[in-house]
N, C-alpha and C positions, 0 to 999 in steps of 0.2 A: 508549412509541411515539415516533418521529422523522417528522417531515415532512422532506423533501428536496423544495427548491424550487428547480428548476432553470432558467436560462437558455441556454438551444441553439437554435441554428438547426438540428439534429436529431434533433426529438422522436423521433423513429421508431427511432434508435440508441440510446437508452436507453430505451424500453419493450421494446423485444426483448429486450434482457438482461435488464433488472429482471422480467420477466412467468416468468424460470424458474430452475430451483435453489432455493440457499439465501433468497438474495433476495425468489424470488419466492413462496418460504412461507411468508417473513415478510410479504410484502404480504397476501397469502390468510388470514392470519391478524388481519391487524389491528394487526401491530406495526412494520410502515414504513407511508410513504407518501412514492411519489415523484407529483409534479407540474411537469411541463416547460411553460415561460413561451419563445414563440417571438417571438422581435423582429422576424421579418420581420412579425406582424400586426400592427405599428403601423408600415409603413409606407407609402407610398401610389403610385399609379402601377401600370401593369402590370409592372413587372418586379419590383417591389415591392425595390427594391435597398436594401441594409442596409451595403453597404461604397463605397468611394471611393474617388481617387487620396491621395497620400501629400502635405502643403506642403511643400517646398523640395527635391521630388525622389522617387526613387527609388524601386525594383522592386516590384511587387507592391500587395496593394492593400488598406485598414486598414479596419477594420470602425466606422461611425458612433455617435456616442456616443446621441443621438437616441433611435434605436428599443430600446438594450439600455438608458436611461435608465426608457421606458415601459414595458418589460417589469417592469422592478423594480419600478417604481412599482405595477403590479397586484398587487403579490402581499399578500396579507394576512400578514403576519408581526409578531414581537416584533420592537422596535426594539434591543431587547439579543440579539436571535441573532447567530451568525457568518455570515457572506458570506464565502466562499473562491473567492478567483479562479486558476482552473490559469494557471500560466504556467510557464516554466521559467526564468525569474526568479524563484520567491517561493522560501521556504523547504521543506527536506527534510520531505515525510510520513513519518510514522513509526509504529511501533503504541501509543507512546509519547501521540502528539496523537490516532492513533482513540478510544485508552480513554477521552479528554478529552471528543473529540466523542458519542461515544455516549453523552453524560449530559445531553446536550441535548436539547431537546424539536423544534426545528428546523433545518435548517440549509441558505443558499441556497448554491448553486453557480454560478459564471457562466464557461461556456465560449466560449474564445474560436476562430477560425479565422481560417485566410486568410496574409496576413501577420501581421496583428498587430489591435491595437486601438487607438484613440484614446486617449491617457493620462488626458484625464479621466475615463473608464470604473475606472480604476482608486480612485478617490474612493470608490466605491461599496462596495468588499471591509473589513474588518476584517482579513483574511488573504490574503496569496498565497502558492501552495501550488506545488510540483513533484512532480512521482513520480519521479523521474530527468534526470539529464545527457543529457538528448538532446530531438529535437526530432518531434512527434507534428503529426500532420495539422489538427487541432484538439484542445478540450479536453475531447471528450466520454468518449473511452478513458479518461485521468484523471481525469474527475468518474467515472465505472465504479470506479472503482478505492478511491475515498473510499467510496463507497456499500456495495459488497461490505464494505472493510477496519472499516467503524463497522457497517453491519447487522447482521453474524455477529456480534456483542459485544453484539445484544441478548439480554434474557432470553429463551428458547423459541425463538429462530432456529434456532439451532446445537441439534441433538438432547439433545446432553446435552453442559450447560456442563463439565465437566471438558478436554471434550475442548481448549477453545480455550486453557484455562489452561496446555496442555502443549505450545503451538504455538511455531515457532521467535520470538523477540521477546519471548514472553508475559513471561521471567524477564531477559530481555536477552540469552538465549544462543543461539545453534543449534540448532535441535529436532535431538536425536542420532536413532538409526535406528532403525525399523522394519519388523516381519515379522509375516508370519500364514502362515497355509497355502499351499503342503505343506512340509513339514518339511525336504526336501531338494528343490530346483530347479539341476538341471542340474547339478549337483555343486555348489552352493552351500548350505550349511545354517544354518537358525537356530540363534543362540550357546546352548548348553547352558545359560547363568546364565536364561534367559527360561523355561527346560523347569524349574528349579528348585521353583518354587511358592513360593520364598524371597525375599518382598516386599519388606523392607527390601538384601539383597544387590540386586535387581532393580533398586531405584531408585537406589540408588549405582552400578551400572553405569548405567544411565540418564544421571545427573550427569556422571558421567566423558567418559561418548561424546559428551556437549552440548559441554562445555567443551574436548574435545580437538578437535571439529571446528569449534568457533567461532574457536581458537587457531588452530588453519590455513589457519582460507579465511576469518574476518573480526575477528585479535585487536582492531581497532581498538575491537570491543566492546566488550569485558572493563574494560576502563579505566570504563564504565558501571555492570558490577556488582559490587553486596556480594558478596566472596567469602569462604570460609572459611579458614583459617588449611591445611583437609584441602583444597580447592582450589587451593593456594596450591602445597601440595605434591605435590601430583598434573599440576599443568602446571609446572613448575622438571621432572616426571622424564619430561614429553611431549616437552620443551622439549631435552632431553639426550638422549633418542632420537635424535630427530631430527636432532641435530644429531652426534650419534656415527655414523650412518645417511650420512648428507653424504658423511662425512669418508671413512669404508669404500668409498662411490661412486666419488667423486676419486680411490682411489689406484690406480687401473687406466688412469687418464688420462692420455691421452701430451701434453706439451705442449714437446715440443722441437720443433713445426711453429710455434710460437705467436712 
């Protein structure tokens, strides 16, 4: 089981997702538990304000170190768990750090909004995390996003664990493609090696289709995984398609406007 102990100023955004799906039958079941810590309750005043202007200038308006201080401070936790703060400054999440995290028994998250946060806020992380090159409203879609990619990695979330073992990441590659019924859609038909019953041929096409579409849309992968010596030489003759493919393109190409 995982606690998720959360810091947001909106609790109400992550119980709505965490309350359904995969998520939420591993809640129902006993094998997460999220808990959201809200910093606007330690603050005082009617407007109960948790952010401020910026020292020495500039737009927008930084969120107080103060109240996401006592929010941390309520939380019962090991002092050896991880604290992951979304930013998009920290490092790339990967399924690589889920598998790591889901061995954990707990794990705080601290979302931030607004502009930004106070830098002493950040004393408090062991990790700061990104989900992508770009910039999100606050942190709470990215804490979503930790939560979903380590829950499904427990045991009994996911229906039947094979299934996550075959997921794109799972091996470092591209999950290649799949089909189910009806056998033919619109004039598209599932590849006869699947109609085979012939399991070891099925999974080598499997390997094939992972590795040929990981080489095209992300080799930076590959550089990641142990390959086979038979992988090796199955993308060197994806690799020579493609690029004999190119060449046959080009030569219809007029470039005496160029």
């Amino acid at each position: 089981m995982i606690n998720f102990h959360i810091i947001t100023l909106f609790p109400e955004l992550m119980t709505a997702y965490c309350s359904t799906s995969i998520i939420g039958r591993g809640i129902r079941e006993g094998r997460i538990n999220v808990a959201c810590h809200n910093p606007r309750n330690h603050t005082q005043g009617s407007y109960r304000k948790v952010d401020d202007t910026s020292y020495g200038g500039g737009v927008g308006m930084v969120l107080k170190p103060e109240p996401f201080f006592a929010a941390f401070d309520e939380i019962h936790r090991s002092s050896h768990s991880p604290v992951l703060l979304m930013t998009p400054q920290g490092c790339p999440f990967t399924q690589e750090l889920a598998i790591k995290l889901s061995r954990e028994e707990e794990i705080t998250i601290i979302c931030g909004h607004y502009e930004g946060f106070d830098e002493r806020i950040r004393s408090l992380a062991t990790c700061e995390l990104s989900v992508g090159d770009y910039i999100l409203t606050g942190g709470e879609l990215a804490a979503l996003v930790v939560i979903d990619s380590v829950g499904r990695l427990l045991p009994g979330v996911v229906g039947k664990p094979a299934s996550t073992a075959n997921e794109s990441f799972a091996d470092g590659l591209l999950e290649g493609p799949q089909y189910t019924r009806p056998l033919v859609f619109r004039g598209m038909k599932v590849p006869p090696i699947l109609l085979s019953g012939d399991h070891k041929k099925i999974a080598k096409w499997r390997r094939e289709k992972a590795l040929e579409r990981t080489w095209l849309r992300r080799p930076d992968l590959l550089a990641k995984v142990d390959l086979t010596q038979q992988d090796l030489v199955f993308l060197r003759g994806v690799e020579s398609n493609k690029t004999k493919t190119s060449a046959e393109s080009n030569q219809g190409v007029d470039h005496s406007k160029e």
